[in-house]
C-alpha positions in Angstrom: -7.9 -12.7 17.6 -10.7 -15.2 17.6 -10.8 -18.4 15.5 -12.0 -18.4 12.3 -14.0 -21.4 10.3 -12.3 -22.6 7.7 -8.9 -21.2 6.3 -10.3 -19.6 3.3 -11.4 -16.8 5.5 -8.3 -17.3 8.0 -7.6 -13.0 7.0 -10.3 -11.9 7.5 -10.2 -11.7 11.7 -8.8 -7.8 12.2 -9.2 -4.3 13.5 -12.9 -4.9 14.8 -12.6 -3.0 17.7 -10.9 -0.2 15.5 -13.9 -0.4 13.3 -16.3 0.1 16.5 -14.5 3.0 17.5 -14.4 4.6 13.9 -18.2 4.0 14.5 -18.8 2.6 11.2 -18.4 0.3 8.6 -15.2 1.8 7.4 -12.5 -1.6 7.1 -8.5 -0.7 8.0 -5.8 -2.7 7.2 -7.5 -6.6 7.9 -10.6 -5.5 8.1 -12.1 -6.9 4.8 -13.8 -10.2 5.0 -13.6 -12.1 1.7 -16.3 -14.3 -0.1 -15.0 -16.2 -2.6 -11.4 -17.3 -2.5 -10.7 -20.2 -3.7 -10.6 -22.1 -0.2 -13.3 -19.8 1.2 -16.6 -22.3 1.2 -19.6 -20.9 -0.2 -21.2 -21.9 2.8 -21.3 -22.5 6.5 -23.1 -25.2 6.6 -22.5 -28.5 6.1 -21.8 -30.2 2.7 -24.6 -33.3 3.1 -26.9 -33.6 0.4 -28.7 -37.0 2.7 -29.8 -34.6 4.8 -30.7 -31.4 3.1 -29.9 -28.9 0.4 -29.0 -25.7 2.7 -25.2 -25.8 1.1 -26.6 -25.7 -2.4 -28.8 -24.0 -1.4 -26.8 -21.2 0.0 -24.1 -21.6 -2.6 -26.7 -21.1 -5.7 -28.5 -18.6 -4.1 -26.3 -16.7 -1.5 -26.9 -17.2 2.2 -29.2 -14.3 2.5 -31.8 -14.4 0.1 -31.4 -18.7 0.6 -33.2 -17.5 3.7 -36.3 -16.0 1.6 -36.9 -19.0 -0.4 -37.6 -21.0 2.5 -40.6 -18.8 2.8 -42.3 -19.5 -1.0 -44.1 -22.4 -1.8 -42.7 -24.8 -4.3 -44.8 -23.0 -7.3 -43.2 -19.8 -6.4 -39.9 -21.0 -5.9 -40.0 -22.8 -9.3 -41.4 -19.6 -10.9 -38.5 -17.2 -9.6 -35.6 -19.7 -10.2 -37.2 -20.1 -14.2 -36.5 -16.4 -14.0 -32.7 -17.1 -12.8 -32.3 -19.6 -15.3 -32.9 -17.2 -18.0 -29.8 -14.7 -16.5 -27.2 -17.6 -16.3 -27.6 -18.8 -20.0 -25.4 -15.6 -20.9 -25.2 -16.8 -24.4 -29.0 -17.4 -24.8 -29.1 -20.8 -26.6 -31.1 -22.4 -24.3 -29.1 -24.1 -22.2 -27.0 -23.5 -19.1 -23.1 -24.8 -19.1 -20.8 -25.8 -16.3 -18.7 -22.8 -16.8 -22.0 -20.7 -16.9 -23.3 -22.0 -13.5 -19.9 -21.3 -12.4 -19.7 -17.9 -12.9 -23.3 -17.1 -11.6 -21.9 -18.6 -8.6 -19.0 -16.5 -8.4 -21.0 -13.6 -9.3 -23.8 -14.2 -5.9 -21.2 -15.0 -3.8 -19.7 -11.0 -5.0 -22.8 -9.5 -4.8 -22.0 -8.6 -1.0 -18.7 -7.0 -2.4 -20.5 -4.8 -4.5 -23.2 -3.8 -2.2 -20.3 -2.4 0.2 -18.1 -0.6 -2.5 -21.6 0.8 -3.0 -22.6 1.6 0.3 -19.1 3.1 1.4 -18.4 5.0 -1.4 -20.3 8.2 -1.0 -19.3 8.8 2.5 -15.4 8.6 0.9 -16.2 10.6 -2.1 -16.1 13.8 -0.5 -16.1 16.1 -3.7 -18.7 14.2 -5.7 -16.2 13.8 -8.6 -17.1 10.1 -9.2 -13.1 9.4 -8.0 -11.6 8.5 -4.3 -7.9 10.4 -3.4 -6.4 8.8 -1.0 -6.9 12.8 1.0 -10.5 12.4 0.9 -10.0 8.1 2.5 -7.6 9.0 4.6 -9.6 12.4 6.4 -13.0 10.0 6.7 -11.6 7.3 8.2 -8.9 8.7 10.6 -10.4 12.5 11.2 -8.9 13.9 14.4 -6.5 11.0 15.1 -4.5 12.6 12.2 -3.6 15.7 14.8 -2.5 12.6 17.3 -2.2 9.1 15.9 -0.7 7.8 19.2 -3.6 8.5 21.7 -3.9 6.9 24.7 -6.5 4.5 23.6 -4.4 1.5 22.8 -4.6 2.0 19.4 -1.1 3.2 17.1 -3.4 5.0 14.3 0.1 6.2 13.2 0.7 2.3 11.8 -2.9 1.8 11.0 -2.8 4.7 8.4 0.8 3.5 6.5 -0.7 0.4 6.5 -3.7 1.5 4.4 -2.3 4.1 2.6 0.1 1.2 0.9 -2.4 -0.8 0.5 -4.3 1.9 -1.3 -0.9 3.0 -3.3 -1.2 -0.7 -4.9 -4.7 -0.9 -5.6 -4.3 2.5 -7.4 -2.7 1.1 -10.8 -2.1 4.7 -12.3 -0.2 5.7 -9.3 -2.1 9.1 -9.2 -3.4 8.7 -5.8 -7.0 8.8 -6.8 -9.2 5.1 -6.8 -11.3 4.5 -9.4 -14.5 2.3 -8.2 -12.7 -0.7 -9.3 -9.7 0.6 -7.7 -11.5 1.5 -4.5 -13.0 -2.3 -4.6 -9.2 -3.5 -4.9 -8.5 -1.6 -2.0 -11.4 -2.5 0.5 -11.3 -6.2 -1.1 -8.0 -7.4 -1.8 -8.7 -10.8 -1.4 -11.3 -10.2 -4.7 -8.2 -9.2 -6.9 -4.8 -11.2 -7.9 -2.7 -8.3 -8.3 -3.7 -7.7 -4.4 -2.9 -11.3 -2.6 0.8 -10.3 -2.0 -0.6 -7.6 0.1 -3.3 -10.2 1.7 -0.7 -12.3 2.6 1.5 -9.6 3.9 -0.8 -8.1 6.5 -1.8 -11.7 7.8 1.9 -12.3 8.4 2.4 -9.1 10.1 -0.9 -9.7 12.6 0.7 -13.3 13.2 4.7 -12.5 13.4 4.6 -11.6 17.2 8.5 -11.6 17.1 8.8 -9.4 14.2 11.4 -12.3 12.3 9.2 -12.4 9.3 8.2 -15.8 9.9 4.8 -17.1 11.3 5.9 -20.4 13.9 3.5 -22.9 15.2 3.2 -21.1 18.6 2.0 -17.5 17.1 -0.1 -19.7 14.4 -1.9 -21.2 17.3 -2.0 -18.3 19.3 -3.4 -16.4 16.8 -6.7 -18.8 16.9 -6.8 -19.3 20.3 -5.6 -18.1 23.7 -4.8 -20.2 27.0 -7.1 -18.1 29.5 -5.7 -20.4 32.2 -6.8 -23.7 30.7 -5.0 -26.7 31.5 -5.8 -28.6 28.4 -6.5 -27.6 24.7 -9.4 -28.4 22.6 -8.8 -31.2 20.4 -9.7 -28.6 17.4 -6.2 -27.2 18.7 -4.5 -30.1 18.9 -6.0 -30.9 15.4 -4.5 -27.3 14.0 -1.1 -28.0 15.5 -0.7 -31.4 13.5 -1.9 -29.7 10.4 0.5 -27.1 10.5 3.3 -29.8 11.4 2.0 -31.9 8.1 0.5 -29.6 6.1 1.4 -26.0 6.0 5.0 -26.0 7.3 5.8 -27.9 4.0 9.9 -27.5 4.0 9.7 -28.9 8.0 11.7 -26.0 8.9 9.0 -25.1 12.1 7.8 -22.0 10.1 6.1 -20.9 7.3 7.3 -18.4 4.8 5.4 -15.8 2.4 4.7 -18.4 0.3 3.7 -21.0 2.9 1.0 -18.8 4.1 0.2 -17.8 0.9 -0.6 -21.4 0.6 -2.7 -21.5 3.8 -5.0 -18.3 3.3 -5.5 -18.4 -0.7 -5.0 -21.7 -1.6 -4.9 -22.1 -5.3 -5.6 -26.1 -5.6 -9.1 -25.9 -5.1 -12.2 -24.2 -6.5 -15.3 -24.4 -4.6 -17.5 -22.5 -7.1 -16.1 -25.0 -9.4 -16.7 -27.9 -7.6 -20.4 -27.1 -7.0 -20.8 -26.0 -10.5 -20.0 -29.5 -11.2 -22.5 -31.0 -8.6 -25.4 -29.1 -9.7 -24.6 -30.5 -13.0 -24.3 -33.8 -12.2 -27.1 -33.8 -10.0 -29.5 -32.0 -12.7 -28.5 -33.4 -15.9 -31.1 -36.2 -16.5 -30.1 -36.7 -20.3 -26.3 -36.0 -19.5 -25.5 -34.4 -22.7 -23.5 -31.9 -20.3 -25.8 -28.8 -20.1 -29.0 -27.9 -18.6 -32.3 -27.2 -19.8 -34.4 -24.8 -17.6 -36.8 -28.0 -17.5 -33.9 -30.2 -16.1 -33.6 -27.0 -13.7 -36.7 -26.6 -12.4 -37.4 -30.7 -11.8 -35.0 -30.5 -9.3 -35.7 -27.0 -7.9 -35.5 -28.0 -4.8 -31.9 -28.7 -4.8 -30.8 -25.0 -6.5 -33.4 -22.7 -4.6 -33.4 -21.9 -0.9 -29.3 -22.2 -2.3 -26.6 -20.3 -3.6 -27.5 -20.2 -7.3 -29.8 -17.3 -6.1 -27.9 -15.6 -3.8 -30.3 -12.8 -4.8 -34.2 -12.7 -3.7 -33.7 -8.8 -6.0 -32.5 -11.0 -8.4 -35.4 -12.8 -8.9 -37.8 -9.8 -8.4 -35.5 -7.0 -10.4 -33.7 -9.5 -12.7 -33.0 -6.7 -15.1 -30.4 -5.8 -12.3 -28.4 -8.4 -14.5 
């Protein structure tokens, strides 16, 4: 597997070349990429407000439609982000909170989540009935590898299926074998739902555990970011991985981490990046800090929420009714 960027999305490297062969977008087993866990950034870029606003930006807006408001002029940027203002103040008083800027954050970094339930689910939903069984999944996605799941193509399609079909057995709360839409979400998106992180956590360790003990040791941690190829000497990003697995993720300095060491690791719980930039927007925009915003405190500093993630949505702004 390659290396991923930051350890928030440390799950989401997996069966791509299974995906290619499928010839789709259809996700098996690791194959879901998620967008806001807690230790997932909202962005890529970096966090440096003396330079630019392109991690606000991307954060307010998503990373997407960030891209489109680098094409409007200031007058229209301030127009279409008035229009956003009016969708985050859920309660319609006039003012946006912290806790409402968080969860309009929460809610464009999603969108993407959405979109794909949305885009997947009619090729799944084979009968029209509104519902997925895990039959109508399970005949899409694996088709004639059903007749041989052990081809010679390198691929054990066998594993791959009892891999999803658990996974789809707990995302399916009524235990009926049928996924509702949310259900169906839970299923592609684990990472989106609590009652799915076990299951998160559970396929990571069983990608990483080369030796099948249960256990992921510093060696299969490494070589699950990056691989020799013959070179003498390791990056110093390796060498920087290795010391924070020593000093930071094996925690009882056995040489291993546990369920809930890696738990720990991919969906860390201690911080919250929507919340954090919640709380910088705020501070940043709150001339009178009385602790809300007025869409006139908004819009004076448009240029630190727009071409950024408060708008992950350039629809948004154009079909706002959408909300």
């Amino acid at each position: 597997m390659a290396a991923t960027g930051g350890d928030g999305f440390r799950w989401c490297v997996g069966w791509l070349v299974f995906q290619l062969e499928l010839g789709g977008e259809r996700r098996s087993a690791r194959g879901n990429v998620p967008s806001l866990i807690n230790g997932a950034p909202l962005s890529d870029k970096e966090h440096n407000d003396q330079e630019n606003f392109d991690y606000d930006h991307d954060a307010f807006l998503g990373q997407e439609e960030a891209k489109t408001f680098d094409q409007l002029t200031p007058e229209e940027s301030k127009e279409r982000l008035g229009i956003i203002v009016g969708k985050i103040d859920v309660d319609k008083d006039g003012f946006v909170t912290e806790d409402e800027l968080k969860a309009w954050i929460k809610r464009a970094q999603k969108k993407y989540v959405y979109d794909n339930v949305d885009r997947q689910w009619k090729d799944f939903d084979l009968n029209s009935d509104g519902l997925i069984s895990w039959e109508e999944y399970k005949n899409v996605t694996y088709g004639s590898y059903l007749d041989d799941p052990e081809p010679d193509d390198g691929f054990n399609y066998k594993q791959m299926i009892l891999r999803d079909e658990r996974r789809f057995k707990l995302a399916d709360k009524d235990g009926n074998l049928i996924a509702n839409k949310e259900e169906f979400t839970a299923f592609l998106h684990p990472e989106e739902y609590d009652y799915m992180k076990d299951i998160v956590v559970l396929e990571t360790m069983e990608d990483i555990d080369k030796n099948g003990d249960g256990l992921i040791d510093l060696e299969e941690y490494i070589g699950d970011m990056y691989s020799h190829n013959g070179d003498s000497q390791e990056p110093e990003w390796v060498k920087t991985e290795r010391e924070q697995f020593s000093e930071f993720r094996d925690k009882n300095k056995d040489g291993k981490m546990d369920k809930e060491e890696t738990k720990d690791w991919i969906l860390p719980a201690d911080y919250d990046h929507a919340e954090a930039e919640a709380k910088h927007l705020m501070y940043e925009s709150d001339a009178n800090k009385d602790g809300k915003l007025t869409k006139e405190e908004i819009v004076e500093k448009f240029d630190l929420f727009v071409g950024s993630q408060v708008t992950q949505f350039g629809e948004a702004l154009v079909r706002h009714d959408e909300f």
